[in-house]
C-alpha positions as CSV (number, residue, x, y, z in Angstrom):
1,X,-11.3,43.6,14.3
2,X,-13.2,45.2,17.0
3,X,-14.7,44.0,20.3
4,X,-17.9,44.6,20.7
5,X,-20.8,44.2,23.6
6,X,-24.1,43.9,22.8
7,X,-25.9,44.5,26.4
8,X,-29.8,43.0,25.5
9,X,-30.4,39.9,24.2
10,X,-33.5,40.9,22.6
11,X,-34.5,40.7,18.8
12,X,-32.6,43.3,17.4
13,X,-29.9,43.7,19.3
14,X,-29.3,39.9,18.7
15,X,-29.8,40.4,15.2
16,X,-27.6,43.1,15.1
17,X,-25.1,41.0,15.8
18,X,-24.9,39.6,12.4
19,X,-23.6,42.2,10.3
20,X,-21.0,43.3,13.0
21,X,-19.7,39.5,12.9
22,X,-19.6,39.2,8.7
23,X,-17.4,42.5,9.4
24,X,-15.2,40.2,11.4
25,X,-15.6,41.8,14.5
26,X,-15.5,40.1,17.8
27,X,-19.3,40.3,18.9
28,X,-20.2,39.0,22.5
29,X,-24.2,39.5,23.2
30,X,-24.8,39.9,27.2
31,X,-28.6,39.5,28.7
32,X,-29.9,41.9,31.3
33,X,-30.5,40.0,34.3
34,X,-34.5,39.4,33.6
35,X,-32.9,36.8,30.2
36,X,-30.6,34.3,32.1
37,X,-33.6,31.6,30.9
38,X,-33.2,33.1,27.5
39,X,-29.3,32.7,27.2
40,X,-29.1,29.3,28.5
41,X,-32.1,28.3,25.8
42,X,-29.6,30.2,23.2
43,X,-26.6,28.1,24.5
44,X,-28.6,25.1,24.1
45,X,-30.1,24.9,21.1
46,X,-27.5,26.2,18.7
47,X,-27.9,29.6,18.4
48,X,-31.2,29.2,17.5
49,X,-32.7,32.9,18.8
50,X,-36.4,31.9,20.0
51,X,-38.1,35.5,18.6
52,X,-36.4,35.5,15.4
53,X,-36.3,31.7,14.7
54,X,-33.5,32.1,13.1
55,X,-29.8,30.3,13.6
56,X,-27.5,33.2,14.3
57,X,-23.8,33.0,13.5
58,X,-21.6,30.9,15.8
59,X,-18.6,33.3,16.1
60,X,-21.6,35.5,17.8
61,X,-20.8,34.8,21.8
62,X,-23.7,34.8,24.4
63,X,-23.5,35.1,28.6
64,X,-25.8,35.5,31.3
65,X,-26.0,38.9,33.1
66,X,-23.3,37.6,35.4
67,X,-20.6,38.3,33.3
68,X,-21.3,41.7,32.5
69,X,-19.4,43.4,35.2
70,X,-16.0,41.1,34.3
71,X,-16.8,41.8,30.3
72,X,-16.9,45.8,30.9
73,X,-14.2,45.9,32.5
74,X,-12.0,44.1,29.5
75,X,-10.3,46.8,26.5
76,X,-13.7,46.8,24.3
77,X,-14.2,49.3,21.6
78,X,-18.0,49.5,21.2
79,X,-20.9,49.0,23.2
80,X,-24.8,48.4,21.9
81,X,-27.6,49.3,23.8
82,X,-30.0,46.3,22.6
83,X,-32.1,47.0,25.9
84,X,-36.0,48.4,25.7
85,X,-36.5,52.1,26.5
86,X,-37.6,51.5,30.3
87,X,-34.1,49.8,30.5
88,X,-32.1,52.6,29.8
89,X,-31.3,53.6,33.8
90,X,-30.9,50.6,34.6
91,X,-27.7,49.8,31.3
92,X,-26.4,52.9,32.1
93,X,-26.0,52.0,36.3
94,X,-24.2,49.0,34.5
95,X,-22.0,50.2,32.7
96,X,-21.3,53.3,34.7
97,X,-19.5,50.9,37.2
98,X,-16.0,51.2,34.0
99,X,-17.0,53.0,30.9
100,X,-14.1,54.8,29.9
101,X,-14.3,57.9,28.5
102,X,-15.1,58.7,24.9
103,X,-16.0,55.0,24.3
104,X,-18.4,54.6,21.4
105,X,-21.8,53.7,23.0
106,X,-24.4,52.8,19.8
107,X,-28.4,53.2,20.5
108,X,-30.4,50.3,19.2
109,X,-33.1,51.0,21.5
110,X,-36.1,53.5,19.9
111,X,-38.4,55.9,21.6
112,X,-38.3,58.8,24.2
113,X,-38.3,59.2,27.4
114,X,-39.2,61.8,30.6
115,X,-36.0,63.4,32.6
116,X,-36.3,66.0,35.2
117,X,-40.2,66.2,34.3
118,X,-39.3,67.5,30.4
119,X,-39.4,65.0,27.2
120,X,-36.1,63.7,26.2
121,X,-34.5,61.6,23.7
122,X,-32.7,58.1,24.9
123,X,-29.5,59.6,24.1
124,X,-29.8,63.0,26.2
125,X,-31.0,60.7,28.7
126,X,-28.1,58.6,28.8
127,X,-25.5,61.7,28.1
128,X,-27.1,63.2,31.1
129,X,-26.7,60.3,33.5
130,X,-23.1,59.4,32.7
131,X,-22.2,62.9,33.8
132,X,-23.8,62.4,37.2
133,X,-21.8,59.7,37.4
134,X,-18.7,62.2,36.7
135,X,-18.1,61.2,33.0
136,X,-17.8,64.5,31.0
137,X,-16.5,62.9,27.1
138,X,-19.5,60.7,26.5
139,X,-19.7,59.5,23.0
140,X,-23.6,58.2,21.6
141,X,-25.0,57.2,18.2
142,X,-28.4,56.5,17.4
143,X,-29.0,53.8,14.4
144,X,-32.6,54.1,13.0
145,X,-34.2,53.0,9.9
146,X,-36.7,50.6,8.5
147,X,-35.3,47.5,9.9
148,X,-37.2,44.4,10.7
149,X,-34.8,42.0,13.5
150,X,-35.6,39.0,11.7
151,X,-35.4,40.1,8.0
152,X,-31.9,41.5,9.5
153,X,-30.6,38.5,10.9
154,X,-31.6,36.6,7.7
155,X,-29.6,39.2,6.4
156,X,-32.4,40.8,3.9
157,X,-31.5,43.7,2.2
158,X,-32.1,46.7,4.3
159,X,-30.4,50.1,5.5
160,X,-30.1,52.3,7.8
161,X,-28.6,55.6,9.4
162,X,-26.1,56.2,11.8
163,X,-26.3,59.2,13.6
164,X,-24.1,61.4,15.6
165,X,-22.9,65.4,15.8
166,X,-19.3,63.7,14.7
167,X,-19.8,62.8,11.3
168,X,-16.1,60.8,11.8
169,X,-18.3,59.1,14.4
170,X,-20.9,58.1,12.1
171,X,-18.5,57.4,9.4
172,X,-15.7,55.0,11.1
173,X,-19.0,53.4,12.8
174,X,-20.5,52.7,9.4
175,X,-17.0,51.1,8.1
176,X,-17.7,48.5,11.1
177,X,-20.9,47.8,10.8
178,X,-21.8,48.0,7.1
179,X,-21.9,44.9,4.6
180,X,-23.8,44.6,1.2
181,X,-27.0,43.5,2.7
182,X,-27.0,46.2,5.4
183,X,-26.0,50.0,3.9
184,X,-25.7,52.6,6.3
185,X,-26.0,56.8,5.4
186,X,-24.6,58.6,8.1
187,X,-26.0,62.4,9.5
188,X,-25.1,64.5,12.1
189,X,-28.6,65.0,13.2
190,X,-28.7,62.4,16.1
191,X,-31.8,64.5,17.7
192,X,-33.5,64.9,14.7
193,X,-32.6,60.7,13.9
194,X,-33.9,59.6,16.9
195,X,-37.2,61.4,16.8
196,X,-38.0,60.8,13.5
197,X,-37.4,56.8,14.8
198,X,-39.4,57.4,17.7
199,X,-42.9,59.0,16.0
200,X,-42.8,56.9,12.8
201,X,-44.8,54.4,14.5
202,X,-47.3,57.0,15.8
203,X,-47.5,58.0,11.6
204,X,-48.0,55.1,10.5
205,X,-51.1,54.0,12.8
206,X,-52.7,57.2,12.4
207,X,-52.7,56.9,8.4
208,X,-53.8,53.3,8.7
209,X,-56.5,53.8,10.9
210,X,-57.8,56.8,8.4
211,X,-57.5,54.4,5.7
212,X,-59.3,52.1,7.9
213,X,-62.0,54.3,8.6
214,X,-62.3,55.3,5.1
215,X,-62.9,51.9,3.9
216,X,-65.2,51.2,6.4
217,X,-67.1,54.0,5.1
218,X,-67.0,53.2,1.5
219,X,-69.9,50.4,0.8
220,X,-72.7,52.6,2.7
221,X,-71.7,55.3,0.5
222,X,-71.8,53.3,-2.8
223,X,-75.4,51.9,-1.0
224,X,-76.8,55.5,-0.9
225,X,-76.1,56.1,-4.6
226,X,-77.7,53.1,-6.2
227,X,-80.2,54.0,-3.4
């Protein structure tokens, strides 16, 4: 069993909970301090997680942003980064205050971000601030792959890849997390990973708005030749 913290009480994040619980790990999900409101509501009704309308597992522990400082300090073994790209700063001046070395940080979160005026991944970024902060063995995954939060905490079938230049890394991460509804692969690519998470969205839109477009276009055409 491993202890793990889940800072972001978002969607996936919260739904990523699920797997890591069936793996009978100890999962405690902690909200940033903008989702006190959304804990409490949490608390209150069930485990019943408003965004994915969905009853998540009761072994699955959730506390306000209060108790961050006191969980980070406690022996854990993993910590999730379940907070939105803007966020990222802001979790890693949280857990800066005690993250031991070499501890096994997982990256929910996708997109990229701007460091020092230049275009980084979230994991650079993160690598990058820890060792301002004077921490020089700095251990990051990214997870990526078509996952929707709410088929995930319904536990659909799905997958996904874990990614990290250790592929031990990826490997004892994917014995953790992995159950028969959620499969992991495992790479050593985490740069190439995390941008291929990153633009898939920016793919996807482009080739639906062409096949927008080309619909669109379609009956005039067919007009002009009976025409």
């Amino acid at each position: 069993m491993k202890k793990i913290i889940i800072i972001g009480a978002g969607a996936m994040g919260s739904a990523f909970a699920v797997p890591c619980v069936d793996n009978n790990n100890d999962v405690t999900i902690v909200g940033t301090h903008l989702e006190d409101n959304l804990i409490d509501n949490i608390n209150l009704n069930k485990q019943v997680h408003p965004a994915l309308k969905t009853q998540l597992p009761i072994e699955v522990k959730f506390e306000r942003f209060e108790k961050l400082s006191s969980i980070l300090k406690k022996d854990i073994d993993l910590i999730v980064v379940g907070v939105s790209s803007v966020g990222i700063e802001w979790f890693v001046e949280q857990i800066s205050k005690s993250y031991r070395e070499n501890l096994p940080i997982i990256l929910l979160t996708k997109g990229l971000s701007i460091f020092g005026n230049e275009l980084s991944t979230l994991s650079d970024k993160i690598k990058k601030l820890l060792k301002k902060e004077g921490y020089k063995e700095i251990n990051i995954s990214a997870i990526k792959g078509p996952c929707l939060a709410a088929g995930l905490a319904n536990k659909m079938r799905t997958g996904t890849v874990i990614a990290n230049p250790n592929l031990n890394e990826s490997h004892n991460l994917s014995k953790i997390i992995s159950t028969e509804y959620y499969s992991t692969e495992i790479s050593e690519d985490l740069t190439g990973v995390e941008l291929s998470g990153a633009i898939k969205n920016i793919y996807s839109m482009l080739i639906g708005a062409s096949e927008g477009l080309s619909n669109s276009k379609a009956p005039k055409e067919i007009q002009s030749q009976k025409t």
